[in-house]
N, C-alpha and C positions, 0 to 999 in steps of 0.2 A: 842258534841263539835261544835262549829262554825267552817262553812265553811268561805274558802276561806279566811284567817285574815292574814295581816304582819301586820307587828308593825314599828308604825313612830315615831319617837320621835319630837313633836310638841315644846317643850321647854325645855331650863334647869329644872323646875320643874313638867315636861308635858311627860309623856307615856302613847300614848294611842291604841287603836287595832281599823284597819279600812279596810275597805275591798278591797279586789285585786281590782286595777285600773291601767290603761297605764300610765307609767311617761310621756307620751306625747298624745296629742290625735290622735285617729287612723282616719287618712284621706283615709281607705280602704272602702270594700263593706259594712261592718258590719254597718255605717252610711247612706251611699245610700238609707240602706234598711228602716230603722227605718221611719214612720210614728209619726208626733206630732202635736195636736191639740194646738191651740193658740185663746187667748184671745182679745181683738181688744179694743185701749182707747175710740173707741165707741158704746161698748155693743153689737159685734159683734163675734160669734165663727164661726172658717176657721182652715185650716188644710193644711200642708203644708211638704215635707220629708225634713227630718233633713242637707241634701246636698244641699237642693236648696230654701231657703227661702225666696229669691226672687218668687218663683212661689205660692204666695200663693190659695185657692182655698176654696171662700165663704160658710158656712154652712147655717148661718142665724143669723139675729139679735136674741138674749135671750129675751125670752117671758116669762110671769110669774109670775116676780118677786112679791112679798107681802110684802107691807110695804118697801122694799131696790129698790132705784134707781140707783143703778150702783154695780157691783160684784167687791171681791177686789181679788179675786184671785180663781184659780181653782185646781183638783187632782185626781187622779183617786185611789178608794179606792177598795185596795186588794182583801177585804176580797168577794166582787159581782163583780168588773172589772168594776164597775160603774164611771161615773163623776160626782164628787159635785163640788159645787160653793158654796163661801160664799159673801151676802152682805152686802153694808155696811151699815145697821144697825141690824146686825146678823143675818141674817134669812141663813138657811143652803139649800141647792136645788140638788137635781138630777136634772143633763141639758143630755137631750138626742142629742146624737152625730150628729143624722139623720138629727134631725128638729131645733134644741137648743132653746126645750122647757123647761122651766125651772118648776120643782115642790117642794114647799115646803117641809121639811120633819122635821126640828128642827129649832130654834130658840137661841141663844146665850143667857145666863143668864146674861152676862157680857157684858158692852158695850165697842164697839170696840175704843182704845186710837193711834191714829196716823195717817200717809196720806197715807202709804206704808206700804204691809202686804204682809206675805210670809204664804203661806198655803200648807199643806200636811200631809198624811196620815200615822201616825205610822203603819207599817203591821205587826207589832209583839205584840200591844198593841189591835190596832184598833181605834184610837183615832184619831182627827184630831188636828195636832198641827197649830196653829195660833199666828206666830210670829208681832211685828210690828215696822219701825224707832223710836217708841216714845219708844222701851226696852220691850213691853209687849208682857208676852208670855203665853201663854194660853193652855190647851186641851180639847176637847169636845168629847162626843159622843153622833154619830150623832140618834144614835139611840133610843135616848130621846128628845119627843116633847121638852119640856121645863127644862130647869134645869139642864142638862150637863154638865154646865160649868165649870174648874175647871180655879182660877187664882193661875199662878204658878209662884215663885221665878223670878223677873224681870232680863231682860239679864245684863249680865255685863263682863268688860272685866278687869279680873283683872294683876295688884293688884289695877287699877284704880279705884275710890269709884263712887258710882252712877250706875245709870241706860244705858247701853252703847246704843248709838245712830246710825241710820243709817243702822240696818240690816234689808235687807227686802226679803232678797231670804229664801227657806227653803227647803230641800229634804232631804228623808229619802236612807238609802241601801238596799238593799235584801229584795225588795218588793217579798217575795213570803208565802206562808203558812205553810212553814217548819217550825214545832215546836221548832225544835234545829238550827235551824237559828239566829241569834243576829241580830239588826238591829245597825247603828250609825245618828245620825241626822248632815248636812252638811247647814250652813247660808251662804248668801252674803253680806256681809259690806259692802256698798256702799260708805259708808262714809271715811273709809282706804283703798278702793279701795283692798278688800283680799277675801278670801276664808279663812270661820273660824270652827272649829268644838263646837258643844252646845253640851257638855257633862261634866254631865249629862242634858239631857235634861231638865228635872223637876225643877232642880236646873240653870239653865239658863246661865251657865258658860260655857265662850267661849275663846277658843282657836286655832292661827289661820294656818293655814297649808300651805300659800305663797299669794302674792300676785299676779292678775288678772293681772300689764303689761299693764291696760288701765284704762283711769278716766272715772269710771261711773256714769253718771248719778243717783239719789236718787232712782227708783224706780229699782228693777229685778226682773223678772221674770227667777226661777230656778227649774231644775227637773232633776231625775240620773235613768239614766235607765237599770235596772239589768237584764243582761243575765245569766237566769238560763241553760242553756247548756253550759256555757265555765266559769259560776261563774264569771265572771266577771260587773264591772259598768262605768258607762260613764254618766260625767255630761254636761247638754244644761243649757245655758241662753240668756235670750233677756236682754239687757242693754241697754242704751241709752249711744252714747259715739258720742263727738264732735254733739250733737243736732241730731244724727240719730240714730231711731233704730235700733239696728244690732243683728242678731244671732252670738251666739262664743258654742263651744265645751272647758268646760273645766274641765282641772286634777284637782281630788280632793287632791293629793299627793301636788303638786308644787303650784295650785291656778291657775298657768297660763291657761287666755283666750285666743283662738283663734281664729280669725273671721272665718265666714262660707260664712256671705254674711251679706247684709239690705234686711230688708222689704220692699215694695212697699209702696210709698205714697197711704194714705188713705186707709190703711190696717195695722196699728203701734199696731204690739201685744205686750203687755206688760209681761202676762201672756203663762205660757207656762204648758202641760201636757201629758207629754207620753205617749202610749198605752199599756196596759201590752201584755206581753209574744208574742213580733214579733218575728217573726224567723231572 
């Protein structure tokens, strides 16, 4: 059986099973304490806790890269606690934390369609899904040089016809290794300014569970991070709102963001990636 499930009802034709989260987000120690690595729009990873985004604290510029000049998004994947990075002309990277060296490892069979990409890590699958504003959604693994890629059923927000535009956020739940664990995938619309659920994932259908509260800018950077001592998840995003980057904490129940703080000029993370299993 899955841990930790209530059930939301997302629409008149929409039930669906998501995992225990705060109807509001917790402004206690439990955030203080969390550590999150960030991405920088100039090819920079820094690190910075989750309460004080203002203090951010330089790693290094990404070195590395092959073939891709600039990463469209980061994740840390379950199954080693590793960080990948993907760029934009799909080459896949382990970035080490230390140094943010980047190493190749796989390569996209498929080329990347859009400006804005949400990237993260199926941990029940092991898959890395790679969403993008242009509707396309993708899975890889990473653990094939060449040829991973699979193209999956384009997003769409129905009963509206076409390709739905503008999601660029992506995280997964119950990042952990538990067999009987279920995972659910969580996007950011940027475009409706909402919090939407893609399930099923494969099939690209999205459903949205409230709205953010703030007009974001096109690109987000999102990530949810599961505590496995109390089962529960807590979702972060960096948005751009009124032309400043800002960190918010927000419910995946309600949608609603809550600011935390801005970034520092000349340190604008775009991307965001939690660390696994903090206390």
């Amino acid at each position: 059986m899955r841990k930790a499930v209530l059930a939301v009802v997302l629409a008149t034709a929409w039930s669906v099973s998501v995992p225990a989260v705060a109807a509001a987000p917790d402004m206690g120690d439990g955030r203080r304490a969390l550590e999150v690595i960030g991405l920088t729009d100039d090819l920079r990873l820094v690190q910075f806790r989750a309460d004080r985004p203002n203090r951010v604290d330089p790693i290094g510029t990404v070195t590395g890269l092959q073939g891709d000049t600039d990463l469209v998004g980061i994740d840390y994947r379950v199954r080693n606690g590793l960080l990948y990075g993907v760029g934009n002309a799909g080459g896949v990277y382990i970035i080490g934390t230390g140094s943010a060296a980047a190493t190749k490892v796989s390569q996209l069979s498929i080329v990347l369609q859009g400006r804005f990409f949400g990237v993260d890590f199926n941990p029940a699958a092991d898959r890395l899904r790679i969403i993008s504003d242009a509707g396309q959604n993708l899975r890889h693994n990473v653990d094939v040089a060449v040829g991973g890629t699979v193209a999956d059923t384009p997003l769409t927000n129905p009963p509206a016809p076409g390709a739905a535009l503008g999601v660029t956020g992506a995280a997964y739940t119950n990042n952990d290794l538990d067999t009987d664990t279920a995972t659910s995938l969580f996007d950011i619309d940027t475009r409706n300014d909402r919090v939407v659920l893609q399930s099923p994932a494969n099939s690209g259908t999205l459903a949205p569970t409230g709205n953010l509260g703030v007009d974001a800018g096109p690109g987000a950077g999102f990530d949810i991070y599961f505590s496995a001592k109390d089962q529960s998840h807590r979702g972060f995003a960096a948005l751009t709102v009124n032309a400043a980057q800002r960190f918010y904490e927000v419910s995946l129940i309600t949608g609603r963001a809550e600011r935390v703080g801005s970034f520092p000029s000349g340190r604008q993370v775009f991307d965001i990636a939690i660390p696994l299993n903090q206390k």
